[in-house]
N, C-alpha and C positions, 0 to 999 in steps of 0.2 A: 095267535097268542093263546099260550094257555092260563087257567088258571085253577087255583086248590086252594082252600081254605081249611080252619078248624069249624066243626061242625057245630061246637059250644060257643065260638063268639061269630059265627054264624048267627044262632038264633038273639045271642045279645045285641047284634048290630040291627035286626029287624024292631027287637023293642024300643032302642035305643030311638033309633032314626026313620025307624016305617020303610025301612026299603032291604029286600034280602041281599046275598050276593051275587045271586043268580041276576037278580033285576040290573042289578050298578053295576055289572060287567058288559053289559049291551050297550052301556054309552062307547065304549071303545071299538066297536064296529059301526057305531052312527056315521054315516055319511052327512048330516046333516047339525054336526057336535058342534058345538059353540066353546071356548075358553074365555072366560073371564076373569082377569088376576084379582085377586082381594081390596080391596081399600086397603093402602098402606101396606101392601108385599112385594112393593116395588123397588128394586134398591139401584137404581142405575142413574 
Protein backbone atom coordinates (compact mmCIF):
# COMPACT_ATOMS: atom_id res chain seq x y z
CA UNK A 1 0.00 0.00 0.00
CA UNK A 2 1.07 3.30 -0.63
CA UNK A 3 0.84 6.36 0.72
CA UNK A 4 1.31 10.52 0.01
CA UNK A 5 0.30 13.19 1.94
CA UNK A 6 0.43 17.30 1.96
CA UNK A 7 3.41 18.13 3.79
CA UNK A 8 1.47 21.46 5.48
CA UNK A 9 -1.54 19.38 7.01
CA UNK A 10 1.19 16.90 7.68
CA UNK A 11 2.61 19.00 10.32
CA UNK A 12 -1.16 20.32 11.40
CA UNK A 13 -2.23 16.68 12.01
CA UNK A 14 0.92 16.17 14.35
CA UNK A 15 -0.21 19.48 16.31
CA UNK A 16 -3.56 18.69 16.21
CA UNK A 17 -3.40 14.95 17.33
CA UNK A 18 0.33 14.19 18.53
CA UNK A 19 0.90 11.55 15.95
CA UNK A 20 2.56 12.24 12.33
CA UNK A 21 1.69 10.38 9.21
CA UNK A 22 4.48 8.61 8.95
CA UNK A 23 3.55 7.06 12.58
CA UNK A 24 -0.56 6.40 11.67
CA UNK A 25 0.31 4.57 8.60
CA UNK A 26 2.10 1.58 10.33
CA UNK A 27 -1.15 0.67 11.96
CA UNK A 28 -2.08 -0.66 8.32
CA UNK A 29 0.70 -3.21 8.33
CA UNK A 30 0.00 -4.19 12.07
CA UNK A 31 -0.50 -7.73 12.30
CA UNK A 32 -1.74 -7.38 15.49
CA UNK A 33 -4.53 -4.25 14.60
CA UNK A 34 -7.58 -4.35 16.40
CA UNK A 35 -10.92 -2.46 14.80
CA UNK A 36 -13.19 -0.99 16.97
CA UNK A 37 -16.49 0.62 15.52
CA UNK A 38 -17.57 3.86 17.41
CA UNK A 39 -20.46 4.07 19.97
CA UNK A 40 -23.29 4.77 17.86
CA UNK A 41 -21.58 4.09 14.05
CA UNK A 42 -23.53 1.32 14.00
CA UNK A 43 -26.44 1.30 11.51
CA UNK A 44 -27.45 -2.43 10.79
Amino acid sequence: MEFEWDPEEAGTNVEKHGVSFAEARTVFGDSLEVTIAAPGSFSG
